[in-house]
C-alpha positions, -999 to 999 in steps of 0.1 A, spaced: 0 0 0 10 36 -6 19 58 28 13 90 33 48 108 33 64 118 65 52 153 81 82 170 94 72 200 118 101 225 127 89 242 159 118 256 182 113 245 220 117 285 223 85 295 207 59 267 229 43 287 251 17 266 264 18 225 268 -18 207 279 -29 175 279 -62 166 260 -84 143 270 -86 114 296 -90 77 299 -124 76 294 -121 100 259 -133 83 230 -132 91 193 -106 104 164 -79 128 178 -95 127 212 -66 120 233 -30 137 234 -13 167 237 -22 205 225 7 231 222 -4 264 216 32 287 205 39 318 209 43 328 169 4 321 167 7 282 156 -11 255 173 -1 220 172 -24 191 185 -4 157 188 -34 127 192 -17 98 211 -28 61 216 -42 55 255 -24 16 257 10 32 252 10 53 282 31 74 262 18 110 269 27 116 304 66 108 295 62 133 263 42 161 286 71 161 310 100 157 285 84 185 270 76 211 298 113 204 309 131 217 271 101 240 265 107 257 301 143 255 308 139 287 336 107 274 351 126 237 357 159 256 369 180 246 333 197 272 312 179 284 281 193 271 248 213 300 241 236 288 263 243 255 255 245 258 219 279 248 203 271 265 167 303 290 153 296 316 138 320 340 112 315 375 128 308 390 168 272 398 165 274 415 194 289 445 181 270 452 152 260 487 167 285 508 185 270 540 201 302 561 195 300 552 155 263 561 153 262 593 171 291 604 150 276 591 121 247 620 129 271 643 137 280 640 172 292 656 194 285 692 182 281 722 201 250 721 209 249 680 218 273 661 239 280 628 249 279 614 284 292 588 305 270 595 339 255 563 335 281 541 328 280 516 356 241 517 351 241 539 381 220 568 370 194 547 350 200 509 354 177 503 323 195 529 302 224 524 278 259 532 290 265 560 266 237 590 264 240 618 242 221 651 260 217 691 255 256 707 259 242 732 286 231 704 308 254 696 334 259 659 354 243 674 383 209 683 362 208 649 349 204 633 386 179 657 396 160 656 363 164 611 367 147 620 402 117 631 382 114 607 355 97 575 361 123 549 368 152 572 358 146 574 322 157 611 314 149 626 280 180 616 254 184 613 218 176 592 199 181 610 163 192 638 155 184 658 118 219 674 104 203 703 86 182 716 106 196 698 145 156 688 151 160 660 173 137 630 186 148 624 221 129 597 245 120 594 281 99 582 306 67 596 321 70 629 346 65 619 381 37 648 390 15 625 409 -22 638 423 -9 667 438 6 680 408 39 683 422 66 704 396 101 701 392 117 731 379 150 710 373 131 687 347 110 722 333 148 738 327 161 708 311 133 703 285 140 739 279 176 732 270 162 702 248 144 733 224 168 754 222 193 731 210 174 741 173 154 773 183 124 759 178 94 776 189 73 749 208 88 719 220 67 692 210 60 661 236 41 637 218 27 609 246 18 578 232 -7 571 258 -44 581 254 -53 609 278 -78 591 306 -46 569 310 -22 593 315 -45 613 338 -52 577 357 -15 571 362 -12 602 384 -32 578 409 0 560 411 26 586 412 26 592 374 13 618 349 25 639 323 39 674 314 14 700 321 13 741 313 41 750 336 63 736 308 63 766 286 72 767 251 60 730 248 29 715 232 16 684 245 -5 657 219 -17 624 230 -13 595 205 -41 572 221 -23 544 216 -32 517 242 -6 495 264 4 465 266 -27 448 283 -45 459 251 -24 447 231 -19 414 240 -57 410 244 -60 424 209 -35 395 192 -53 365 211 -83 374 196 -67 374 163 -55 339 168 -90 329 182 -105 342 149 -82 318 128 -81 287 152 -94 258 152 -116 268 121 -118 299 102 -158 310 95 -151 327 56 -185 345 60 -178 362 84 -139 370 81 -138 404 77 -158 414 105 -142 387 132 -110 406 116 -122 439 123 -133 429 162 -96 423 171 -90 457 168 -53 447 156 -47 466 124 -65 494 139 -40 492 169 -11 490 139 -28 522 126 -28 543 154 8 533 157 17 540 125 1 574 124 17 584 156 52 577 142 42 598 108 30 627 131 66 623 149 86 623 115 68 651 101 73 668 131 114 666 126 111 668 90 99 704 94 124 716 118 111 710 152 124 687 178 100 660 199 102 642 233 83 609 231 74 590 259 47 561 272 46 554 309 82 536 311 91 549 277 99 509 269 74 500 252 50 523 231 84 550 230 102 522 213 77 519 185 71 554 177 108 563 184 126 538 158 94 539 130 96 575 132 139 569 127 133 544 96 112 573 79 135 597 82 169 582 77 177 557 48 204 541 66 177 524 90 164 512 61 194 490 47 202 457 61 235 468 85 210 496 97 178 482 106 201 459 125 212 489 143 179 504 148 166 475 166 200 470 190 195 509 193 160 519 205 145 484 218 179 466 234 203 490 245 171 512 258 160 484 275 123 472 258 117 442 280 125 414 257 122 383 285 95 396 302 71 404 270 80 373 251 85 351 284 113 332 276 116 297 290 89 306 315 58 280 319 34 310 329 15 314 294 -10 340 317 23 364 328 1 400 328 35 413 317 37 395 281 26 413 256 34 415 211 49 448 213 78 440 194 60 420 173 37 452 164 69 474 155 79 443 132 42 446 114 39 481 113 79 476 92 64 447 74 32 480 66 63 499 55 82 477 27 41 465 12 40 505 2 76 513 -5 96 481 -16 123 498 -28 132 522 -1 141 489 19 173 469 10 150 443 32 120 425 28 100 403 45 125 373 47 145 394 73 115 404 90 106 366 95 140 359 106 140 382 135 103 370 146 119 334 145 148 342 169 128 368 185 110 335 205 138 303 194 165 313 223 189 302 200 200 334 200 217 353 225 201 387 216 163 392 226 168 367 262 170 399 282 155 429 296 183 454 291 217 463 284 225 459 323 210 428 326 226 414 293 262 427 305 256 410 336 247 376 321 269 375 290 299 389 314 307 419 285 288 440 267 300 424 233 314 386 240 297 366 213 297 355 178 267 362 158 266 360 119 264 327 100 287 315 78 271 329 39 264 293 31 237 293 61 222 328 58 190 332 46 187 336 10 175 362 -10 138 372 -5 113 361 -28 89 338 -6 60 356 8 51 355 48 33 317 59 -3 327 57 -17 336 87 -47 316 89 -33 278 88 -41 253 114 -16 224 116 -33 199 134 -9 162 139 -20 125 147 10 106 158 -4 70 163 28 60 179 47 73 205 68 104 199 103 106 205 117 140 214 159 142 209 173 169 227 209 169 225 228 174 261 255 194 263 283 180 285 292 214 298 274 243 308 284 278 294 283 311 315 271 329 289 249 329 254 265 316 226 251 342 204 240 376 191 211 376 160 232 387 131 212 381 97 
């Protein structure tokens, strides 16, 4: 008789986020009885198993243990990996090189060390680039402010006319309004770096949020900062957000109702979430474009500040748009500035329902994908790339998205730049001419004999990740 030919699934233990058993003794029927993994990159895999072989609860555990290295006290794979790799990933972006590359230092920008032992901002980069009038001293009492210590810095800087995007957290004003007259100087300093009229602080939050945070010592910049404009971008956070992309995977899993695509579509509120995004990074680069500097900021200015910050940076500078520079862009404005990589993606961490996971990252990676669909060839990248970083953005194969910033990363890898990253040309993902997997397939797997799961063990244990993400 003919067989059916093998199915050969390629699911990285990284990307499982969720590992439940389906069905009991008593289950009857087709497919009634196995294992259902639901991953993280919106697949979900159903494994049907034969009761008499008592196989499942050997899988379950085999698999919980590889799938949730941290939760079962083992390293993530990162660190076990033996692969070589021809260049040190890890150094792909060097802070000095970019800020000269924009011009910097000038005389009206200058680089600082203040935080270089992570003291001043422990989720801040090493290296800050800040308004030439503003002394060390201002910097701690502006940090004093500023929720969690995340000053307003650059991020990008326009040579012609010196109209810059800088970033920061939220003001700490509180219910009683309080004002700091340290942190209303220094945004002052921030202007007139170009002269610019207004100062424009763009918060990504919507405004009953931003008024609700004062509740817990938050808020935002009121009229006592003068010769500043404040807009709200109404973009929501991260609880949202992650609601928002588990309804899209409801809508496509297990079955997908055709008639009524559109509107199941339209009740995620995803691509209207991608919109608002969008459109707040547009109003940011025209913003610059005509002359005028911004301050962007969320809550932490980790998450929604990273989105508008490095979309706003890939419209206005080609070089973010090659290959070597979208590289950049991402170890720029989401790792060195500390986006919360492990806790959003939750890397080897058995709690699927962790209130602090959330596609953030994944929504900057759509809103680019947005991008190159309307202006292919402004990008020396397409979509190939874009797939590549999703895939190591949850595989841990990489050393480059395990952590939650540059401190943390130093701390684990031992130096800021230790490891090897790109792969030998042979291995690198070819040119792109294959289109993204559609979004709405449901692999669904019968194994009617027991599964054997190889997971190679490393003799030795490594102090550090193997890797950087170099593509």
């Amino acid at each position: 008789t003919t067989q059916d030919p093998a199915l050969t699934l390629d699911v990285p233990l990284g990307v499982i986020s969720r590992v439940e058993k389906m069905g009991g003794a008593s289950s009857r029927g087709e497919n009634s009885y196995g294992l259902d993994i639901t991953c993280k990159d919106m697949r979900s895999l159903r494994f049907a198993l034969k009761q008499e072989g008592h196989s499942r609860r050997d899988i379950f555990e085999i698999l919980s243990k590889y799938a949730f290295p941290l939760s079962h006290s083992q390293p993530l794979f990162s660190y076990l990996s033996q692969e070589k790799y021809e260049e040190n990933g890890w150094s792909i972006y060097k802070p000095l090189e970019e800020f000269r590359r924009q011009g910097l230092p000038n005389e009206r920008w200058r680089i600082t060390f203040i935080n270089k032992n992570y003291e001043l901002c422990d989720t801040y980069p090493t290296i800050l680039a800040v308004p030439y009038r503003a002394s060390e001293e201002d910097l701690r009492r502006v940090a004093a402010f500023r929720s969690r210590g995340r000053i307003p810095v650059l991020s990008w800087i326009q040579r012609d006319n010196q109209a810059a995007i800088a970033r920061c957290s939220q003001p700490l004003v509180g219910m009683s309004g309080k004002r700091n007259k340290d942190d209303e100087r220094y945004l002052e300093l921030l202007r007139e770096t170009n002269g610019t009229p207004k100062l424009t602080i763009f918060d990504a939050r919507p405004s009953v949020n931003a008024v609700a945070n004062k509740a817990t010592g938050g808020g935002y910049e009121g009229d006592e900062y003068q010769n500043a404009e404040l807009i709200f971008l109404d973009i929501h956070n991260i609880h949202v957000m992650r609601e928002s992309l588990k309804k899209l995977r409801d809508i496509v899993y297990p079955t997908v109702e055709e008639s009524h695509w559109l509107s199941s579509l339209e009740s995620t509120h995803w691509l209207e979430h991608i919109k608002l995004v969008l459109a707040g990074a547009i109003r940011v680069a025209d913003k610059v474009s005509g002359g005028k500097s911004v301050v962007l900021h969320c809550s932490d200015g980790w998450d929604r500040t990273a989105q508008l910050s490095s979309l706003a940076m890939l419209m206005l500078d080609s070089h973010y748009r090659t290959l070597r520079g979208f590289e950049v862009l991402i170890e720029k404005e989401w790792l060195s500035f500390g986006h919360k990589f492990a806790s959003r993606i939750g890397h080897g961490d058995k709690n699927h329902a962790d209130q602090d996971r959330s596609p953030i990252f994944v929504q900057f990676i759509d809103c680019v994908w947005q991008m190159t669909k309307q202006f292919p060839t402004a990008f020396e990248f397409n979509e190939r790339l874009l797939a590549t970083v999703l895939e190591h953005l949850y595989s841990c194969r990489l050393g480059t998205f395990l952590f939650n910033c540059e401190s943390m990363r130093e701390l684990n890898v031992g130096t800021p730049y230790p490891a090897e990253g790109r792969p030998p040309a042979d291995r690198r993902p070819p040119p792109l001419t294959v289109g993204p997997p559609p979004l709405r397939v449901v692999c669904v797997c019968v194994l009617s004999r027991a599964v054997t799961i190889r997971v190679s063990k490393s003799k030795s244990q490594h102090s550090k990740p193997r890797t950087c993400l170099a593509v």
